[in-house]
PDB file of N, CA, C and O in Angstrom:
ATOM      1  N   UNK A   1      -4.901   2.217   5.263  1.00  0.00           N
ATOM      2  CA  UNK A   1      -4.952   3.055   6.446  1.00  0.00           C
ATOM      3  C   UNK A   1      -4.626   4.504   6.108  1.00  0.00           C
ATOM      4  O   UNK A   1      -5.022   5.350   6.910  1.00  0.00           O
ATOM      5  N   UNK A   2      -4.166   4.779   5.365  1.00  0.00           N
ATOM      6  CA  UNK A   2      -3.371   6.378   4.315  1.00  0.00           C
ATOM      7  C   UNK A   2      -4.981   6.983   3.916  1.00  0.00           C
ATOM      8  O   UNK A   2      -5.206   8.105   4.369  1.00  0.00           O
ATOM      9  N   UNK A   3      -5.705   6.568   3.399  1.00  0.00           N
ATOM     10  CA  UNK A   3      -6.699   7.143   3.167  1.00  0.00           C
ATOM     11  C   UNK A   3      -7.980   7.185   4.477  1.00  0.00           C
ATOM     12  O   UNK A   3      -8.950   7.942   4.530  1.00  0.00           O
ATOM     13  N   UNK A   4      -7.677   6.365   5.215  1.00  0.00           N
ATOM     14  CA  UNK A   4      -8.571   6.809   6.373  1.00  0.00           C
ATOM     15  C   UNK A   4      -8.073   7.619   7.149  1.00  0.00           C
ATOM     16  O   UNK A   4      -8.776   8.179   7.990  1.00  0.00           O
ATOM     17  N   UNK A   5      -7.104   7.795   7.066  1.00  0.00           N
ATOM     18  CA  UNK A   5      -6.497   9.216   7.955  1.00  0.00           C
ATOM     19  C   UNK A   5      -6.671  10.141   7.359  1.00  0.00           C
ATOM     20  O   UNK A   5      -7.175  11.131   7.888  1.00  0.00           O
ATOM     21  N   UNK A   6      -6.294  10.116   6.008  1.00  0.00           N
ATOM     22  CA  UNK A   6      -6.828  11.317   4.774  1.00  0.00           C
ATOM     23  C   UNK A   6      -8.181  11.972   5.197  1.00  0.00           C
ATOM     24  O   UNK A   6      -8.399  13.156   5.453  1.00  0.00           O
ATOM     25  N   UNK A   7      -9.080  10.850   5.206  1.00  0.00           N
ATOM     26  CA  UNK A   7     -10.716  10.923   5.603  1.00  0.00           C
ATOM     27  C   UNK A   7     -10.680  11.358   7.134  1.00  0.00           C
ATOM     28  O   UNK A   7     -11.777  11.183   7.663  1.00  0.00           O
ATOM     29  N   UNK A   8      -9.753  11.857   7.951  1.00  0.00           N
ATOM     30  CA  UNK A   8      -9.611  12.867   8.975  1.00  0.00           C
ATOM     31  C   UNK A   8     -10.120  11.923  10.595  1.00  0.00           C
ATOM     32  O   UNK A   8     -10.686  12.374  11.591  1.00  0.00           O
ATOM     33  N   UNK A   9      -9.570  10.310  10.261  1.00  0.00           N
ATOM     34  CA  UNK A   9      -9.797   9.334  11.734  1.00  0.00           C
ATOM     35  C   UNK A   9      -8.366   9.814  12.304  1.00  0.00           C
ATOM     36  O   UNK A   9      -7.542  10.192  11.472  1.00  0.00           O
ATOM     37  N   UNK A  10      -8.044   9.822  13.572  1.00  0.00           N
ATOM     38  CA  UNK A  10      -6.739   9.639  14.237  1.00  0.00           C
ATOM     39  C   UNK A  10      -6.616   8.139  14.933  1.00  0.00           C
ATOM     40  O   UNK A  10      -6.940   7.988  16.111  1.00  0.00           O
ATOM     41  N   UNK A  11      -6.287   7.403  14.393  1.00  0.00           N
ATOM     42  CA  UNK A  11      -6.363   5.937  14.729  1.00  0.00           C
ATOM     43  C   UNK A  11      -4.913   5.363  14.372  1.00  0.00           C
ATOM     44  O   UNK A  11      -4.073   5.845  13.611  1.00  0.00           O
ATOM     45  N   UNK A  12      -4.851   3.995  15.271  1.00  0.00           N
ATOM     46  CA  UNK A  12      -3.551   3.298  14.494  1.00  0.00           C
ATOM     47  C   UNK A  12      -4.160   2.226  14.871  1.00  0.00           C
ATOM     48  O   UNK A  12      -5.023   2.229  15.749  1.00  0.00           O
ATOM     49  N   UNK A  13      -3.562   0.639  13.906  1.00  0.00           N
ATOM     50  CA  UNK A  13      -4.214  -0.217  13.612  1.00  0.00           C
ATOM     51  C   UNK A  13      -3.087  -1.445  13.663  1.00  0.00           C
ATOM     52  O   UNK A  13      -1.966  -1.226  13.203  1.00  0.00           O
ATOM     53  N   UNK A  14      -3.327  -2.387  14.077  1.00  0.00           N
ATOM     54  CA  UNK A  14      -2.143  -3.529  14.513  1.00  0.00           C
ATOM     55  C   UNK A  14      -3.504  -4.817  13.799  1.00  0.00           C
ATOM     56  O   UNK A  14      -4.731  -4.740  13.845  1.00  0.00           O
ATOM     57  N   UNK A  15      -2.630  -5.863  13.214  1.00  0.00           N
ATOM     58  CA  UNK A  15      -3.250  -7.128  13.198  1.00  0.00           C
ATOM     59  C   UNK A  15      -2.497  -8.014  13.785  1.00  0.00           C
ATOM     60  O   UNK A  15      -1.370  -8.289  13.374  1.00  0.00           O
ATOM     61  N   UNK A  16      -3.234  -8.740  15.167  1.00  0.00           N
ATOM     62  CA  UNK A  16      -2.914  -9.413  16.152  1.00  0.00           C
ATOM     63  C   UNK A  16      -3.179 -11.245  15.569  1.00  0.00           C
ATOM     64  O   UNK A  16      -4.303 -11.691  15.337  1.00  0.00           O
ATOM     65  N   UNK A  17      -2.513 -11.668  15.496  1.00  0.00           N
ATOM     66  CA  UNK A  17      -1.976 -13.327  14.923  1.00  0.00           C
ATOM     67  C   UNK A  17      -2.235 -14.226  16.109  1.00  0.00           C
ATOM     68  O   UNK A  17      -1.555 -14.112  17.129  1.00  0.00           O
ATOM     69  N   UNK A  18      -2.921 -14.858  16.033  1.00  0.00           N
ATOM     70  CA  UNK A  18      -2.694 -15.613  18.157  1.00  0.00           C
ATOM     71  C   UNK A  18      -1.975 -16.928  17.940  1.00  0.00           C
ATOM     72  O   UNK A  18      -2.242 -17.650  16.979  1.00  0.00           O
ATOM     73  N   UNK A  19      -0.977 -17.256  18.929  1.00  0.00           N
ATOM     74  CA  UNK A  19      -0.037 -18.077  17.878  1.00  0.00           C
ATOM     75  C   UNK A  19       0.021 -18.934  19.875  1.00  0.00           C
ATOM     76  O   UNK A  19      -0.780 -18.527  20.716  1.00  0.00           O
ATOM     77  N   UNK A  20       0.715 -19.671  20.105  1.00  0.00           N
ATOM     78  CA  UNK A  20       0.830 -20.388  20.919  1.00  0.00           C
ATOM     79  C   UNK A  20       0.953 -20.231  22.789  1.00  0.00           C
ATOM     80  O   UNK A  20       2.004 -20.145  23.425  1.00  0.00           O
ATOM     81  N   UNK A  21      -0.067 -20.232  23.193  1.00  0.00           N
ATOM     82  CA  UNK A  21      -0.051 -19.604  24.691  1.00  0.00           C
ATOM     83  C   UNK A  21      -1.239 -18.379  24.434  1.00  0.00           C
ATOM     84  O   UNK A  21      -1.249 -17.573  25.364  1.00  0.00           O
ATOM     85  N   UNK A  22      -1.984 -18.164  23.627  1.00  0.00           N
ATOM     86  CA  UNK A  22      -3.356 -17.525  23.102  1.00  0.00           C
ATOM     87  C   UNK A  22      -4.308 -18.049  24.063  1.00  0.00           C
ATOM     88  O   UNK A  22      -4.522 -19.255  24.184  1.00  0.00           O
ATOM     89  N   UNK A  23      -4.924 -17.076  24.800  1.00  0.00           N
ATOM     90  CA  UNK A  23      -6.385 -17.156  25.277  1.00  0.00           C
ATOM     91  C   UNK A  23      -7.284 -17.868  24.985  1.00  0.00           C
ATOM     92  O   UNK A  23      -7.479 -17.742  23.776  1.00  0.00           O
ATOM     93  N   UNK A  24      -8.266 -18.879  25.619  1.00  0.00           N
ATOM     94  CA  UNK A  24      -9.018 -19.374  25.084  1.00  0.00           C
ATOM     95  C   UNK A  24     -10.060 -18.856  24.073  1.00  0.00           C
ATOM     96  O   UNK A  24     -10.495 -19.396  23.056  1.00  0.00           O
ATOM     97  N   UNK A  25     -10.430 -17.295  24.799  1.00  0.00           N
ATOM     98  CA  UNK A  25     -11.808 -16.710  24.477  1.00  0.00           C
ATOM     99  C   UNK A  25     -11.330 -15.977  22.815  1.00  0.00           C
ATOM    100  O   UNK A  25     -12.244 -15.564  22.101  1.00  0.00           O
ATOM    101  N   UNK A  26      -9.895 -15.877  22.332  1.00  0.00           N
ATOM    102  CA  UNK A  26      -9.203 -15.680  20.987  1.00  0.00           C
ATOM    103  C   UNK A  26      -8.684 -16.958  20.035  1.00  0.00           C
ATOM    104  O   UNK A  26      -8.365 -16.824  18.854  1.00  0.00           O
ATOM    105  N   UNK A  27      -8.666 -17.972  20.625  1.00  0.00           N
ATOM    106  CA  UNK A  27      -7.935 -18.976  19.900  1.00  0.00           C
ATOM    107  C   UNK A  27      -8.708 -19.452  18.631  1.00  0.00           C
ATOM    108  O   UNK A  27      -8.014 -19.834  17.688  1.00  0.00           O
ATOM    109  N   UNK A  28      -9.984 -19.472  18.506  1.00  0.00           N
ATOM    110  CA  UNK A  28     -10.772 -20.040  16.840  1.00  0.00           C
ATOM    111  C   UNK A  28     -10.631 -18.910  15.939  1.00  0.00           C
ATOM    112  O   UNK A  28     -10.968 -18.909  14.755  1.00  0.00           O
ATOM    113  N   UNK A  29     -10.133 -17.991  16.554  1.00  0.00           N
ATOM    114  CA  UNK A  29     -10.091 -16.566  15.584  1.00  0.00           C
ATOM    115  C   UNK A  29      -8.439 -16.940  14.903  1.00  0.00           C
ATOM    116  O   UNK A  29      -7.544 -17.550  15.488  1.00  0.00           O
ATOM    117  N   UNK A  30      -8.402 -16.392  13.587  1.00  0.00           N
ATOM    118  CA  UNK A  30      -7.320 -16.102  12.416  1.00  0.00           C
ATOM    119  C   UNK A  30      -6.529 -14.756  12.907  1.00  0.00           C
ATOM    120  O   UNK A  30      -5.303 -14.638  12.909  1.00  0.00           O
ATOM    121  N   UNK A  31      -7.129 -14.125  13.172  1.00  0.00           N
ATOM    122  CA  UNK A  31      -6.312 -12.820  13.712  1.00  0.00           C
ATOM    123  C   UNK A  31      -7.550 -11.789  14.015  1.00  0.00           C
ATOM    124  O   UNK A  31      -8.686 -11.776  13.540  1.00  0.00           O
ATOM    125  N   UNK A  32      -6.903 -10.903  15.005  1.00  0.00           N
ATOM    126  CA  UNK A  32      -7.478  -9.744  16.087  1.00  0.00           C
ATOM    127  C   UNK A  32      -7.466  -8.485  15.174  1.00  0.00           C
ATOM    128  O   UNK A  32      -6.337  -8.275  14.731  1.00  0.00           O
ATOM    129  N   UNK A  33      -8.551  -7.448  14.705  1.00  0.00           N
ATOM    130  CA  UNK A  33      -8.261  -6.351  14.688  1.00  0.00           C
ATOM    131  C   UNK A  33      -8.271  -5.528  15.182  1.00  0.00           C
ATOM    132  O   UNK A  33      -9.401  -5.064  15.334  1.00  0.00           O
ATOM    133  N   UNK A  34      -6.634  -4.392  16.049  1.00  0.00           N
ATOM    134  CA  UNK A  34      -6.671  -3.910  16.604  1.00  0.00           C
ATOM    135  C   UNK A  34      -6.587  -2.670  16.253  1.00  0.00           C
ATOM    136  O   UNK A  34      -5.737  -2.252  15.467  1.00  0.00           O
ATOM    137  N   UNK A  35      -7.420  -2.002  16.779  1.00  0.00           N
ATOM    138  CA  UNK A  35      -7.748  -0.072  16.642  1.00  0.00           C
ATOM    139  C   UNK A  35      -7.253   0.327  18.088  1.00  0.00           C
ATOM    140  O   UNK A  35      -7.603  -0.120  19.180  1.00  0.00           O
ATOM    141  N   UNK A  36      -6.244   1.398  17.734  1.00  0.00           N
ATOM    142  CA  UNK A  36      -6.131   2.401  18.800  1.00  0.00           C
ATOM    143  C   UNK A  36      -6.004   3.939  18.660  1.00  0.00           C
ATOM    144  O   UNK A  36      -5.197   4.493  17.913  1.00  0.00           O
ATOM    145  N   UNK A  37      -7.051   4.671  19.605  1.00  0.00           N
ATOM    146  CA  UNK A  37      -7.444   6.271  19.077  1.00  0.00           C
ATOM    147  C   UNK A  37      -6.843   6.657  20.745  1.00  0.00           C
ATOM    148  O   UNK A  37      -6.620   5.896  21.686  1.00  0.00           O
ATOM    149  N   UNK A  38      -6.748   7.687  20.668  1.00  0.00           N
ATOM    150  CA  UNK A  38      -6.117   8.681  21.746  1.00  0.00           C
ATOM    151  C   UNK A  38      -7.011   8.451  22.743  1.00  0.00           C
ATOM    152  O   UNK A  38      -6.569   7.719  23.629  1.00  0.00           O
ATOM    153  N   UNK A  39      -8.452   8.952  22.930  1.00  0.00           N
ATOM    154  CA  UNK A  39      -9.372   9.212  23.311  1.00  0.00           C
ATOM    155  C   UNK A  39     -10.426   8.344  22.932  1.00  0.00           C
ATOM    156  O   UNK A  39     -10.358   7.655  21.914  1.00  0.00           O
ATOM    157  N   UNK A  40     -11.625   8.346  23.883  1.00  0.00           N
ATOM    158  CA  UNK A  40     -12.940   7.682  23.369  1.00  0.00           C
ATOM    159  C   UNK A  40     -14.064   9.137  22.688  1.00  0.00           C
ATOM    160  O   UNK A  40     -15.159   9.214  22.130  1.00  0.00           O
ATOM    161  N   UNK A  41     -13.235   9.880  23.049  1.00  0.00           N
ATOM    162  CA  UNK A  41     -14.036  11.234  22.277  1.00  0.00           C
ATOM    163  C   UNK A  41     -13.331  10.822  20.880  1.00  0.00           C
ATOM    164  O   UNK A  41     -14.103  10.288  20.084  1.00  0.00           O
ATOM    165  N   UNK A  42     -12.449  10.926  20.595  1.00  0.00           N
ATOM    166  CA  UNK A  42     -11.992  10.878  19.246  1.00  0.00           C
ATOM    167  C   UNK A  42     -12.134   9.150  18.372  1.00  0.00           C
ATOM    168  O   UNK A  42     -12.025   8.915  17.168  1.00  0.00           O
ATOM    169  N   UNK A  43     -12.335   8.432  19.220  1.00  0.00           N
ATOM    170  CA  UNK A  43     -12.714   6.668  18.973  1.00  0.00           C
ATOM    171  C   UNK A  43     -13.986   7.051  18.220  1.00  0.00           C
ATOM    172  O   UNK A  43     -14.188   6.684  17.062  1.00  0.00           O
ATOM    173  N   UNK A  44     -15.006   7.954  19.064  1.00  0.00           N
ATOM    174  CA  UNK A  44     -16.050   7.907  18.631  1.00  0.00           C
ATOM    175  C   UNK A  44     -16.555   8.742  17.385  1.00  0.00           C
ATOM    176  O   UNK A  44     -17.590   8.573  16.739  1.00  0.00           O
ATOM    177  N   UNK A  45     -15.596   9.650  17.218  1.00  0.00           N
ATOM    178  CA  UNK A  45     -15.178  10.465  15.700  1.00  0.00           C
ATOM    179  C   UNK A  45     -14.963   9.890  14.405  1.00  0.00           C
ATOM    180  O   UNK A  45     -15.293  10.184  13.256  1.00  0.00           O
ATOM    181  N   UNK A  46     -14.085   8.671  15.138  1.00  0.00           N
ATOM    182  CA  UNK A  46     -13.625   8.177  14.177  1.00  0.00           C
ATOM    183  C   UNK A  46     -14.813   7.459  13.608  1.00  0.00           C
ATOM    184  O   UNK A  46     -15.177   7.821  12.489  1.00  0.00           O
ATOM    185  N   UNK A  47     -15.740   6.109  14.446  1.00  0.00           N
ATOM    186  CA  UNK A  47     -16.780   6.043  14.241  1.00  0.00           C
ATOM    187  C   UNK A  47     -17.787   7.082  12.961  1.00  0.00           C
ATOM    188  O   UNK A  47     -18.023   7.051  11.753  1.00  0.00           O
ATOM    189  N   UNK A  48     -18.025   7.670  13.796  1.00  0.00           N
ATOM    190  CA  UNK A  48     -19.073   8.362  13.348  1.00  0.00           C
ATOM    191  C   UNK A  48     -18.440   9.187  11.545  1.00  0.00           C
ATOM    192  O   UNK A  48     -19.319   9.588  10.783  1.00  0.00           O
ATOM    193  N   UNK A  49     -16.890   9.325  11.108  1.00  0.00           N
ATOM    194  CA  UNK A  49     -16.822   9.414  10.369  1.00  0.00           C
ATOM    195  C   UNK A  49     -16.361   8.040   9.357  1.00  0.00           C
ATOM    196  O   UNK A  49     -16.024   8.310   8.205  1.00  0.00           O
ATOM    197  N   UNK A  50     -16.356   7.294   9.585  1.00  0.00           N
ATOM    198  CA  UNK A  50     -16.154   6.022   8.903  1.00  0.00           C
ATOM    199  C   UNK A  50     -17.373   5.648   8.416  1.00  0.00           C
ATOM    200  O   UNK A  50     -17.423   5.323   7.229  1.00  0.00           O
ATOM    201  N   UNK A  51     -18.874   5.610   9.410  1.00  0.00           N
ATOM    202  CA  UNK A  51     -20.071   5.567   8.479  1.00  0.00           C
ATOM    203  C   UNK A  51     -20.583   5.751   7.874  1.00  0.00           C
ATOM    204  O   UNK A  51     -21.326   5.041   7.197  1.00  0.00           O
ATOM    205  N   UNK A  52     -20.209   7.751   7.875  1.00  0.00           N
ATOM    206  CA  UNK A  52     -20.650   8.513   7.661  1.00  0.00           C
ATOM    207  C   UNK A  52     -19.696   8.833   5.857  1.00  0.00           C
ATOM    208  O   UNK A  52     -20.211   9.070   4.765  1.00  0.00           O
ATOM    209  N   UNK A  53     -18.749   8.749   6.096  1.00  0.00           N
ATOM    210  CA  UNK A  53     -17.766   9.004   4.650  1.00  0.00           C
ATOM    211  C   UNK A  53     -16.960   7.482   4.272  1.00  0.00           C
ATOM    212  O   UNK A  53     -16.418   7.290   3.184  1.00  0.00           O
ATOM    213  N   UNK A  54     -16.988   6.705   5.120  1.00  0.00           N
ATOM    214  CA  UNK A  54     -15.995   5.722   4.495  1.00  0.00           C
ATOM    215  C   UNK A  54     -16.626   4.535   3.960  1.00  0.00           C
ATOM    216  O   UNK A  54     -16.420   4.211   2.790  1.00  0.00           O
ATOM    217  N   UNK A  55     -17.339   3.896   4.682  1.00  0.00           N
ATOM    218  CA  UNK A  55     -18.173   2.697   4.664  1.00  0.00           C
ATOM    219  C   UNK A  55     -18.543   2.696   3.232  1.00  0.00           C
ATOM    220  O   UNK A  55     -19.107   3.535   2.530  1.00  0.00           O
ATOM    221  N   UNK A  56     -18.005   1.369   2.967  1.00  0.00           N
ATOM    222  CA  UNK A  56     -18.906   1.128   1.655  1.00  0.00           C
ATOM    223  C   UNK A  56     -18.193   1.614   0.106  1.00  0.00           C
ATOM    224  O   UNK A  56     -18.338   1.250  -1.061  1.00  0.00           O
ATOM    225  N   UNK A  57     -17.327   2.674   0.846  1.00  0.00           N
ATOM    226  CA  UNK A  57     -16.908   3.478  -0.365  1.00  0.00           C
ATOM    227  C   UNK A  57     -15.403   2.780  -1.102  1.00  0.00           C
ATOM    228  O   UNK A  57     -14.957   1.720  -0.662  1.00  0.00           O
ATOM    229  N   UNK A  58     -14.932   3.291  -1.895  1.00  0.00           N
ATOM    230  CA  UNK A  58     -13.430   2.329  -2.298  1.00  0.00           C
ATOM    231  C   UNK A  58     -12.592   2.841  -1.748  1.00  0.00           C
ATOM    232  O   UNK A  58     -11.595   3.148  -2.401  1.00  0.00           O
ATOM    233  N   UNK A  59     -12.650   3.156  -0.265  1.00  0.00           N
ATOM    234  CA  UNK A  59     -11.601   3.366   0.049  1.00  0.00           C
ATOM    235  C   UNK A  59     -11.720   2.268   1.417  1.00  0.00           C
ATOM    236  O   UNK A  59     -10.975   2.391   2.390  1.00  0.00           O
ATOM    237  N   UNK A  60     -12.439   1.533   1.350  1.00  0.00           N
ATOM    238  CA  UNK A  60     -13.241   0.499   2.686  1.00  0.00           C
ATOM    239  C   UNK A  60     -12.774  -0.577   1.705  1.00  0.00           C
ATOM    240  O   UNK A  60     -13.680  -1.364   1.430  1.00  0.00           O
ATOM    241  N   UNK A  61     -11.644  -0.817   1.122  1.00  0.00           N
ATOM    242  CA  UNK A  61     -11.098  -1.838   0.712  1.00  0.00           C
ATOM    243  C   UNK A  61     -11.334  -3.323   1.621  1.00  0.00           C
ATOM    244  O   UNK A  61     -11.358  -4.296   0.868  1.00  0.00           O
ATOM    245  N   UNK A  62     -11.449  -3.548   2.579  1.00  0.00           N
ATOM    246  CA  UNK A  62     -11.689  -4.680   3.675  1.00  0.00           C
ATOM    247  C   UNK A  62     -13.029  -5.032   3.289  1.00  0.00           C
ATOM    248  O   UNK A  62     -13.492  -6.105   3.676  1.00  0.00           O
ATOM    249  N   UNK A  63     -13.614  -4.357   2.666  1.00  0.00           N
ATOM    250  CA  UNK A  63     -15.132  -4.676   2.177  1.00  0.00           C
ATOM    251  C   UNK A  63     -15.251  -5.470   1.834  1.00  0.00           C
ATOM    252  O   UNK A  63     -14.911  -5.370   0.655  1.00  0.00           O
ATOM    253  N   UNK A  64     -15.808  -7.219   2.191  1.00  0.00           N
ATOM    254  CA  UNK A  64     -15.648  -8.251   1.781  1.00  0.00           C
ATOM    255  C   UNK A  64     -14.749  -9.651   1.853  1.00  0.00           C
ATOM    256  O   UNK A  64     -14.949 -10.817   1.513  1.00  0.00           O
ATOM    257  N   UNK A  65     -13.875  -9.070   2.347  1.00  0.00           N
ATOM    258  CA  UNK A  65     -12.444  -9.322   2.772  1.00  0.00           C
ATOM    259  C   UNK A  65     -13.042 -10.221   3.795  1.00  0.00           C
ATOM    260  O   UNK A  65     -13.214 -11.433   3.669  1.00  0.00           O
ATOM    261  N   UNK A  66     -13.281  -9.623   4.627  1.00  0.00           N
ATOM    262  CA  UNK A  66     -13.314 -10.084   6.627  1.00  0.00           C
ATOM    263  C   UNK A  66     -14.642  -9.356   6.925  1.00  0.00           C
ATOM    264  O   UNK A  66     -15.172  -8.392   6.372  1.00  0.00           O
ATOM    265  N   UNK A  67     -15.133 -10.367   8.309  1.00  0.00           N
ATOM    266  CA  UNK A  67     -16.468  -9.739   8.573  1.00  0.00           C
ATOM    267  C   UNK A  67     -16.499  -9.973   9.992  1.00  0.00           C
ATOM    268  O   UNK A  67     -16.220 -11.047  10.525  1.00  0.00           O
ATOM    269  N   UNK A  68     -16.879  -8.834  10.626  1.00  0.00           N
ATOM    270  CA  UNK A  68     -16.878  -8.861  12.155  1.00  0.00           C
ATOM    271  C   UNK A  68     -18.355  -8.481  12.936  1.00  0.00           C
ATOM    272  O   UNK A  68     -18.670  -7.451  13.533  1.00  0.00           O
ATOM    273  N   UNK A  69     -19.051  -9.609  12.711  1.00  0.00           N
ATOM    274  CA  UNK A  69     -20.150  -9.484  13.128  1.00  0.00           C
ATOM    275  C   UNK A  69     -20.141  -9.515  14.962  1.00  0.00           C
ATOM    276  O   UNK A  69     -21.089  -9.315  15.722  1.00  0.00           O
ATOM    277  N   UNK A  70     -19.355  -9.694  15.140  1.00  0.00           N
ATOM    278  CA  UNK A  70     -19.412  -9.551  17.157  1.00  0.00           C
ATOM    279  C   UNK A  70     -18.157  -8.749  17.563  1.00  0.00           C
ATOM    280  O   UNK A  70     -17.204  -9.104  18.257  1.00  0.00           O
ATOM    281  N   UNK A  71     -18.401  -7.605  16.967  1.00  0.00           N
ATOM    282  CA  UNK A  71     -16.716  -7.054  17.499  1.00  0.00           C
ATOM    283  C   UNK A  71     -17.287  -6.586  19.179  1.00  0.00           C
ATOM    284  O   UNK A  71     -18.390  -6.725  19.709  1.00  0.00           O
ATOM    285  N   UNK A  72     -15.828  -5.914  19.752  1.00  0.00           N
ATOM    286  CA  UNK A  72     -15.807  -6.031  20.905  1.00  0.00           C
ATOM    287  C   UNK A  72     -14.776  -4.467  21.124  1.00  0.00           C
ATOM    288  O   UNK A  72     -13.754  -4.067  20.566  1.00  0.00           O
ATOM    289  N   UNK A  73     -15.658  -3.906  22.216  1.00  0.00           N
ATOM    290  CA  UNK A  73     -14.867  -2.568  22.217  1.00  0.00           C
ATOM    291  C   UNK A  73     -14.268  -2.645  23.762  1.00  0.00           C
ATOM    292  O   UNK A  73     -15.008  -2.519  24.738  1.00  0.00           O
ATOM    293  N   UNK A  74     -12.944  -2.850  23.861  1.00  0.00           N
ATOM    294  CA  UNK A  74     -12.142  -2.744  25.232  1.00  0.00           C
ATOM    295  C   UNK A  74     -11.527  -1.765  25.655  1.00  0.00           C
ATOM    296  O   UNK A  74     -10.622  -1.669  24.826  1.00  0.00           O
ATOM    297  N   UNK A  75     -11.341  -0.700  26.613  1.00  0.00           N
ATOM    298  CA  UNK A  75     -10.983   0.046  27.095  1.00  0.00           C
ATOM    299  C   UNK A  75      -9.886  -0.061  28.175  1.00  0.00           C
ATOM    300  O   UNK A  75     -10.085  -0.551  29.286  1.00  0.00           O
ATOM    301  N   UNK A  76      -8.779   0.413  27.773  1.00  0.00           N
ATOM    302  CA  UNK A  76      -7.157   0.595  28.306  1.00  0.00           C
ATOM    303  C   UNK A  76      -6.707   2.140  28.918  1.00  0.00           C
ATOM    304  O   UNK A  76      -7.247   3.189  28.564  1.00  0.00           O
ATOM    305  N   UNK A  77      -6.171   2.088  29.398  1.00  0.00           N
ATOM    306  CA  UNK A  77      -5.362   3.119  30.118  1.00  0.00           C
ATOM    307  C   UNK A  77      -3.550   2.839  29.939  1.00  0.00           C
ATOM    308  O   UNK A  77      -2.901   1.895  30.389  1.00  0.00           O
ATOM    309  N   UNK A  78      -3.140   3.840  29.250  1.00  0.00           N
ATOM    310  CA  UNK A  78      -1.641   3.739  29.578  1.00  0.00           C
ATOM    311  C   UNK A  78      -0.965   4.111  31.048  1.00  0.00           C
ATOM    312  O   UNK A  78      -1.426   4.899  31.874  1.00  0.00           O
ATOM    313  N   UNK A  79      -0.190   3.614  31.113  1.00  0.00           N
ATOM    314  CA  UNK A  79       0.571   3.282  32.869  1.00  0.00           C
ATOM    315  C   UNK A  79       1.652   3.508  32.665  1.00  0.00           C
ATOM    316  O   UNK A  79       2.165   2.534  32.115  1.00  0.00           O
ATOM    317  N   UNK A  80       2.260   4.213  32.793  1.00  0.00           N
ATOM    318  CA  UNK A  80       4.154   4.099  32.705  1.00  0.00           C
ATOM    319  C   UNK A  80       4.689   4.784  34.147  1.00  0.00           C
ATOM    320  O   UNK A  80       5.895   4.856  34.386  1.00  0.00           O
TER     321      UNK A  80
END
């Protein structure tokens, strides 16, 4: 994650475990990867520079690793 910020994403990144009392529509999954960016202006920065400079390259270490052929983009609002 040190070098994708390097590579100029503003993101933070959680791996979500689903462990007992898990959702149906999550439960065959090993774990969730979670991305969170400030903005969907800057979500989409990040995007567009991850294809554009990261993908593929050695710093896309996950390359091979894990494969997320149906990811899923959800949209939150903080509330306090």
């Amino acid at each position: 994650m040190k070098n994708i910020s390097e590579s100029g994403n503003v993101i933070a990144s959680r791996i979500v475990v689903p462990r007992q009392g898990t959702p149906e529509a999550i439960r065959d999954y090993d774990f969730v990867m979670l991305y969170v960016s400030p903005s969907l202006e800057q979500w989409g920065a990040n995007v567009d520079n991850y294809v554009t400079n990261i993908q593929g390259s050695e710093e896309d270490s996950m390359d091979g690793v894990f494969n997320c052929d149906h990811s899923t983009v959800y949209v939150g609002r903080t509330v306090r």
